[in-house]
C-alpha positions as CSV (number, residue, x, y, z in Angstrom):
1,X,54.8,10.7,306.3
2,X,55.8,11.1,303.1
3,X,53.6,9.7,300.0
4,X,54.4,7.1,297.7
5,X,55.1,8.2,294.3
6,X,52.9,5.6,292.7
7,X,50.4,6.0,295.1
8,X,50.4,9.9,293.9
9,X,50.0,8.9,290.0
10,X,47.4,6.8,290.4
11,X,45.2,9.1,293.2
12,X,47.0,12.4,293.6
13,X,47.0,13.5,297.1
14,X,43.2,13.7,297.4
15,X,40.4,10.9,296.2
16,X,39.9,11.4,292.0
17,X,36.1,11.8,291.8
18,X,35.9,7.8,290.3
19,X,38.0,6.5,293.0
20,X,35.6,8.4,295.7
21,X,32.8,6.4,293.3
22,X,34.4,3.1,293.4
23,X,34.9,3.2,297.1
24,X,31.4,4.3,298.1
25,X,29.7,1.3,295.6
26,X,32.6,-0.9,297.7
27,X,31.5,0.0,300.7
28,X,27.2,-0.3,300.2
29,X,28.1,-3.7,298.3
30,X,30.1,-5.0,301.2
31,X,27.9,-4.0,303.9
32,X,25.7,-6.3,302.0
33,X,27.3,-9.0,301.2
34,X,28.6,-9.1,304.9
35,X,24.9,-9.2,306.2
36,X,23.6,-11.3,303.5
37,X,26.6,-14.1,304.7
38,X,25.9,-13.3,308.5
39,X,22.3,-14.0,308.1
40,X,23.2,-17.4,305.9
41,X,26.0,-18.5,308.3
42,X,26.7,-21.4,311.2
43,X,28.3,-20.1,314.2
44,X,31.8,-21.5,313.6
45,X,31.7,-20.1,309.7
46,X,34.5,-16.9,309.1
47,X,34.6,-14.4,306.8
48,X,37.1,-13.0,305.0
49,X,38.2,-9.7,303.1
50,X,40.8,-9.9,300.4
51,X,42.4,-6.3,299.0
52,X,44.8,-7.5,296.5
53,X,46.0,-4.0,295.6
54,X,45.6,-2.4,299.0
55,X,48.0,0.7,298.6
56,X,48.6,3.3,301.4
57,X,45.3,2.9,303.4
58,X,45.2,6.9,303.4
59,X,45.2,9.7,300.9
60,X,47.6,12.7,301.4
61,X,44.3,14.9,302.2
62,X,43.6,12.2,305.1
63,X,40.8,10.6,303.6
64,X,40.5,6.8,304.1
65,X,41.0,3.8,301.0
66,X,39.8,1.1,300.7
67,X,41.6,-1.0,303.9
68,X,40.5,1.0,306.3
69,X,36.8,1.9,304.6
70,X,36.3,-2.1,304.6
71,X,37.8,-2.1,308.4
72,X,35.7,0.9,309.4
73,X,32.8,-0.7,307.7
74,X,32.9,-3.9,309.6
75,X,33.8,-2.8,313.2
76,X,30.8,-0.7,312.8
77,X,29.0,-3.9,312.0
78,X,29.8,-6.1,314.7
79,X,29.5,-2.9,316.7
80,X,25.4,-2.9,315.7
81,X,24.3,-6.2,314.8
82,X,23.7,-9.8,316.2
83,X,26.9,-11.2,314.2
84,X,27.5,-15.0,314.0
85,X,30.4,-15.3,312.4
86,X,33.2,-16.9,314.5
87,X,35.8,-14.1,313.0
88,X,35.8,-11.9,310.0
89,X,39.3,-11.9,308.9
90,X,41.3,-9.4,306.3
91,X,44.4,-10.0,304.4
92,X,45.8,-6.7,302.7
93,X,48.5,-6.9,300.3
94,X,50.7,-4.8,297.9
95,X,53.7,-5.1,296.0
96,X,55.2,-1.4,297.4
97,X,56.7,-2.1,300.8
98,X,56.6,1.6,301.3
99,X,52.9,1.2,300.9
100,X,52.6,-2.0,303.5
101,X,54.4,0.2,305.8
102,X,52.1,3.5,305.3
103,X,49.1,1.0,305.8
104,X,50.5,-1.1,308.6
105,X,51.2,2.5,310.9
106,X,47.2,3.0,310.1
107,X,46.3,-0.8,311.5
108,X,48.1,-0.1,314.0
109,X,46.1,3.5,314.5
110,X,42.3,1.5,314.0
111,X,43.9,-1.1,316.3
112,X,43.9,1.0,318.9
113,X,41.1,2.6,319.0
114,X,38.6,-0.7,318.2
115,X,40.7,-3.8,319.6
116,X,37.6,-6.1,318.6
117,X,38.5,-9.7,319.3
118,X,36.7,-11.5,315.8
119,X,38.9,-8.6,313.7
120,X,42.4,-10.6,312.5
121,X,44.2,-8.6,310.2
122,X,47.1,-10.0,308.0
123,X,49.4,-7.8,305.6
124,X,51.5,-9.1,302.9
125,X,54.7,-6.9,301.0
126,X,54.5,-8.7,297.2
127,X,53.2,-9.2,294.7
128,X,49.7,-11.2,295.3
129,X,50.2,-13.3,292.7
130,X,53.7,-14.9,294.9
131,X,51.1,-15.2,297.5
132,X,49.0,-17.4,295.9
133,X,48.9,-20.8,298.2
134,X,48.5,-18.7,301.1
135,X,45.5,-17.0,299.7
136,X,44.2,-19.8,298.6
137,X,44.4,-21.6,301.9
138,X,42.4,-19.1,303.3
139,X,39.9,-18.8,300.9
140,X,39.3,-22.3,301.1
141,X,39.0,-21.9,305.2
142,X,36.7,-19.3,305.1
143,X,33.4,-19.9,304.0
144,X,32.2,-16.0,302.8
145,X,33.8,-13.5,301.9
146,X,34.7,-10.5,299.5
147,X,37.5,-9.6,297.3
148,X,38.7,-6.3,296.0
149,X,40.9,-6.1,293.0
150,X,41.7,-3.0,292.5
151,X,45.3,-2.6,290.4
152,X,47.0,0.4,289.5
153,X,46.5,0.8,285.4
154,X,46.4,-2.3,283.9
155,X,48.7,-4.3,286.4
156,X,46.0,-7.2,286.8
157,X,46.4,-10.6,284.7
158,X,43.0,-12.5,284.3
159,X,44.3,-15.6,284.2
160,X,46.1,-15.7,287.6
161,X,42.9,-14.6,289.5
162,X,40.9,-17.6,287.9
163,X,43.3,-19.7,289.3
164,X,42.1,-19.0,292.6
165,X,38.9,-21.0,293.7
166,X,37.1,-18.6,295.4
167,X,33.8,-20.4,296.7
168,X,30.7,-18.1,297.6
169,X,33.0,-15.1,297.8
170,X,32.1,-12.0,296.3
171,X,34.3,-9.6,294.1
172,X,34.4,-6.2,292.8
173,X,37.0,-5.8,289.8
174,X,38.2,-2.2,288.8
175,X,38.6,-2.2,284.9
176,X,41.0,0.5,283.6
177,X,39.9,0.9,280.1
178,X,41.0,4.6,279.3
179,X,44.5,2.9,279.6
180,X,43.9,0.0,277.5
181,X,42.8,2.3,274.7
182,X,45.8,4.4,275.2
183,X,47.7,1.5,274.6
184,X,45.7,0.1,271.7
185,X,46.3,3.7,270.2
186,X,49.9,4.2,270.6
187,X,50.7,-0.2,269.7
188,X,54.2,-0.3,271.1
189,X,55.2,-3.6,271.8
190,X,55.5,-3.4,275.3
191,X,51.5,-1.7,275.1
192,X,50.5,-4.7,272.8
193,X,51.8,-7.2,275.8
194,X,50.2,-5.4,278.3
195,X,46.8,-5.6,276.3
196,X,47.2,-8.9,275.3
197,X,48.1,-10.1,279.4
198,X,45.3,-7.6,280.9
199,X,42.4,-9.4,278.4
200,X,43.8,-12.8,278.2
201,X,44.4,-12.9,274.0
202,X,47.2,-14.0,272.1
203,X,49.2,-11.5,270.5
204,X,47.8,-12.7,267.3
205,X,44.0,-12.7,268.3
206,X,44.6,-9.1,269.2
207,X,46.9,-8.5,265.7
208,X,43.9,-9.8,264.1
209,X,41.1,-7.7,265.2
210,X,39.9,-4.7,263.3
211,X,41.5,-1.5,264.7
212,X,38.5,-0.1,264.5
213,X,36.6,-2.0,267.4
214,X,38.7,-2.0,270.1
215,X,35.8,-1.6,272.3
216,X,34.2,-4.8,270.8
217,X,37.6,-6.5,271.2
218,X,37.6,-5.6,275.1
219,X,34.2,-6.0,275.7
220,X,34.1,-9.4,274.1
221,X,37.2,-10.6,276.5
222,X,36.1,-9.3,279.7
223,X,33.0,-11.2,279.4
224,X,34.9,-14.3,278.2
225,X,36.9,-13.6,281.2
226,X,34.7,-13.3,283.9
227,X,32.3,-16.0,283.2
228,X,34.6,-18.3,284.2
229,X,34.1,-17.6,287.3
230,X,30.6,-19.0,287.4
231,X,29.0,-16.5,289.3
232,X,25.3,-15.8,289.2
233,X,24.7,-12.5,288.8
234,X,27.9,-10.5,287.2
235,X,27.9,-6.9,285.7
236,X,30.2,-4.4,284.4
237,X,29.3,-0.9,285.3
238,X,31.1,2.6,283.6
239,X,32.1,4.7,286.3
240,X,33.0,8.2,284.8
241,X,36.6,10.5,284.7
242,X,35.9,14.3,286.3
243,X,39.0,16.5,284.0
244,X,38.8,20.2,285.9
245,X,35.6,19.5,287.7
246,X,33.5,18.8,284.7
247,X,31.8,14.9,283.9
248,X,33.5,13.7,281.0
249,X,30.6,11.8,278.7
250,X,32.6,8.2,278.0
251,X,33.1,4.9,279.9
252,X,36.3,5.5,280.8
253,X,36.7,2.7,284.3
254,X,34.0,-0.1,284.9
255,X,33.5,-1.7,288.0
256,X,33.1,-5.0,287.8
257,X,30.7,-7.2,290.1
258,X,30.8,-11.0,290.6
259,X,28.1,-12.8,292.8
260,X,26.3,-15.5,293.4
261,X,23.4,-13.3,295.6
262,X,21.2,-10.8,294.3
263,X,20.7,-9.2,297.5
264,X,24.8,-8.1,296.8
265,X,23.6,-7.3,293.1
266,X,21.2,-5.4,294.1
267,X,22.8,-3.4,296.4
268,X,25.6,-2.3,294.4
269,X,23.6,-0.8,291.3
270,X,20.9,0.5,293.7
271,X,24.3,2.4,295.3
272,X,25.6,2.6,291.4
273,X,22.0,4.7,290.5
274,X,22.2,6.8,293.9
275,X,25.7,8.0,292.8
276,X,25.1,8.3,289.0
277,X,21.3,10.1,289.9
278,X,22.9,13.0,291.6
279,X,25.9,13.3,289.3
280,X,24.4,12.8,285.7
281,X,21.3,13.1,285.8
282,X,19.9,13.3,282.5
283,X,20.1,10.2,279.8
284,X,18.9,7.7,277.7
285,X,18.4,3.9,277.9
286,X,20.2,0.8,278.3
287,X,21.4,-1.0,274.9
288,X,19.1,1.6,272.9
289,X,16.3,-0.6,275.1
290,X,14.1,-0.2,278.2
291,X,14.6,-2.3,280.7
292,X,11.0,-3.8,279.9
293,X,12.4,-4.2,276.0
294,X,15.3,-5.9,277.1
295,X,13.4,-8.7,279.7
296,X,11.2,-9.1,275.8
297,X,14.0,-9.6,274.2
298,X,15.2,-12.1,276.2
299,X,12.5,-14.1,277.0
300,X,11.5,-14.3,273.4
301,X,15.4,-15.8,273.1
302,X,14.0,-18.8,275.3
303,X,10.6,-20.9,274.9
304,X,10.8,-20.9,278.3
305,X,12.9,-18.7,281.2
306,X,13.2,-18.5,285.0
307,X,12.9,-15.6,286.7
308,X,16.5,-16.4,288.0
309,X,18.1,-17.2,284.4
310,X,16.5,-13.8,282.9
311,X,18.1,-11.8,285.7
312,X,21.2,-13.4,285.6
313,X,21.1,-12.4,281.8
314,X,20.2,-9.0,282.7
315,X,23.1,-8.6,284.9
316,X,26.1,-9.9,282.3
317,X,26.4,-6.8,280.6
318,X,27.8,-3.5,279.9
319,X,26.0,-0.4,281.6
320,X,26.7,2.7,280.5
321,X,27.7,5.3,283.1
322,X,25.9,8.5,280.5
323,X,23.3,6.3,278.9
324,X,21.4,4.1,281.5
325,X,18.8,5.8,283.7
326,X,17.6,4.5,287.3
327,X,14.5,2.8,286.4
328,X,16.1,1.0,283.3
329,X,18.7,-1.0,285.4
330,X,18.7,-4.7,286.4
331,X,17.6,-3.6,289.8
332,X,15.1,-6.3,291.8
333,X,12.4,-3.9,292.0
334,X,12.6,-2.3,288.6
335,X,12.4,-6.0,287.0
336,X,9.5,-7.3,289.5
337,X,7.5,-4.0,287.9
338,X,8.2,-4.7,284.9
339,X,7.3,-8.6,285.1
340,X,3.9,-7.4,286.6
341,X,3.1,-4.7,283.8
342,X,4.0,-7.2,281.2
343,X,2.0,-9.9,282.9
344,X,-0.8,-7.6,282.9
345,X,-1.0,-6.4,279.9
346,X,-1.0,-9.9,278.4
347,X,2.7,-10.0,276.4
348,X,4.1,-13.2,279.1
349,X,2.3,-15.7,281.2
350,X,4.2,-15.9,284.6
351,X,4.0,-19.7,286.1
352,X,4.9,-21.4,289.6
353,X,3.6,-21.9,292.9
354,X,0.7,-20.3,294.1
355,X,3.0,-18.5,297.0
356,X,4.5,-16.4,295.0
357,X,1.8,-14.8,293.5
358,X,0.1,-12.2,295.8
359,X,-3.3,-12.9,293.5
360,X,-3.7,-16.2,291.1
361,X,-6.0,-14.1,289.0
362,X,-3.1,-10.6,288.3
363,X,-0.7,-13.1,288.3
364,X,1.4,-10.2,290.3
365,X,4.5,-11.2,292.0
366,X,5.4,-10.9,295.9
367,X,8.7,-9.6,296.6
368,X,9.9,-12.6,298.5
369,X,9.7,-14.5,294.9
370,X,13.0,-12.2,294.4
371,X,14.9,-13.9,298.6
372,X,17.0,-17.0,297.0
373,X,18.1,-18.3,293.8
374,X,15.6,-21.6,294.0
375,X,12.5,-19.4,294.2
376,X,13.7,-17.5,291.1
377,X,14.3,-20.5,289.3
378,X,10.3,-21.8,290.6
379,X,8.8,-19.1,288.3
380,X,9.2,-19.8,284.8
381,X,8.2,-16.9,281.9
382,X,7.0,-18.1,278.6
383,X,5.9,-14.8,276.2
384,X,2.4,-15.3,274.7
């Protein structure tokens, strides 16, 4: 079968070491957020799984994208668990027929071999914007659900995803920002559009800005951006470039994560430091602060703060692929440590119901403080 050109660019004809990155975060962060929804769900509730940039389904060396890693993923599920969802449905699309084509021969392969009757799988030749009533339709039928937007470069306009209403469904956003600086560097007017469509800025906002701080300019929309989507705990994690092997040291893609449950938070940066511990593992700290600096910092921001509005503050930011070690991320056990040392030592005074605390006199918290969003938001922090 012969490979798609584009499909080459972009990948080559074996996994780039980011893209096998990006896919194994996808996959921990989906197994999550599928048992997190199964555990949550009514018997006649469906799931569904959205790749909006689906591509080939295979690499030229044979290993599996993202299609078949999600479809892999979830016949193993249903395969080992007590599922109650009525179906779990997936729509693939890409604008490349060649690429529908490629994938549709390797449905038709998984088809064969696991014929499981709550699988429905849909594919779609176009681009997934021209799509947008029908994926809307079933967003709006299905109650949970995950999304994968992964476009080649900077294909991807901002303002045509928030247009869909996507409900409790959780997504995972690859950010190409090695290109956008390309493009900010070289300023052709084609470059300029595509910067301008990619962070949702007028030509003039952008014309404005000090050439100097691109980053700042990017960083600053992609959080405008993506709090649109109202989401509860959202993050934007570096994922780094291999050039000949070696680890290059800047934040060159970042993955980003929007959710409304922290189990699915959790899960992907617990999966994000398992990756980044074995490939980097020497660095420094988040935002020139530890994680227990940062929680100070913003609790002294508030006279008051839930446990659920400090995470969610945590989470909306930047994390450096080179500068943020294990035990400084967001990550529910690293912050219930730190909210216990802290308590302890007498720098904040923990409040709420008595069942959340495993002793009223250490003030320590149990872990199932951390299982929904309402407990979080029972515990209130004030810094004495």
């Amino acid at each position: 079968m012969a490979e798609d050109p584009r499909q080459q660019q972009h990948f080559g004809k074996q996994k780039k070491y980011h893209t096998q990155i990006k896919h194994g975060i996808l996959e921990k962060t989906l197994e999550a957020s599928l048992s997190i929804a199964n555990w949550l769900c009514k018997n006649n509730d469906s799931y569904i799984y959205m790749d909006l940039y689906a591509g080939m389904g295979i690499f030229g060396d044979g290993d599996t994208g993202s299609p078949l890693i999600a479809l892999n993923l979830v016949n193993k599920f249903l395969q080992n668990n007590n599922v109650k969802f009525k179906n779990i449905n997936f729509i693939f699309i890409d604008k490349d027929h060649k690429n529908i084509k490629s994938l549709e021969h390797q449905v038709a392969i998984f088809k064969s071999k696991n014929n499981h009757p709550k699988i429905n799988i849909e594919t779609k030749a176009g681009e997934w914007e021209s799509f947008h009533d029908h994926i809307q339709n079933n967003i709006s039928r299905d109650k949970w659900g995950f999304i994968f937007v992964d476009p080649f470069s900077t294909e991807l306009k901002i303002q045509k995803l928030q247009k869909l209403k996507i409900g409790l469904k959780d997504i995972i956003v690859f950010i190409n920002y090695s290109t956008l600086a390309r493009q900010d560097g070289r300023k052709y007017e084609t470059d300029v559009s595509r910067i301008c469509a990619f962070l949702n800025i007028s030509p003039e906002q952008y014309k404005n800005f000090d050439n100097d701080k691109f980053i700042e300019l990017f960083k600053n929309s992609i959080i405008k951006n993506y709090s649109f989507f109202n989401k509860d705990f959202s993050t934007f994690a570096a994922i780094p470039v291999a050039v000949d092997g070696k680890l290059q040291s800047g934040d060159y893609f970042f993955l980003a994560l929007l959710t409304s449950s922290l189990g699915v938070a959790d899960a992907f940066l617990t999966e994000y430091a398992k990756i980044r511990s074995v490939s980097y593992p020497q660095t420094s700290l988040l935002a020139d602060l530890s994680l227990e600096g940062h929680i100070l910092q913003v609790i002294s921001e508030h006279e008051t703060i839930s446990i659920y509005s400090l995470i969610s503050s945590l989470y909306f930011n930047f994390i450096s692929w080179k500068q943020t070690e294990e035990k400084e991320l967001p990550i529910k056990n690293n912050i219930k440590n730190c909210l216990d040392t802290l308590s302890m030592l007498g720098k904040i005074k923990m409040s709420g119901p008595r069942d959340y605390f495993l002793k009223k006199e250490n003030r320590k918290l149990l872990s199932t403080t951390f299982s929904n969003n309402q407990s979080m938001r029972d515990v209130v922090i004030n810094k004495i």
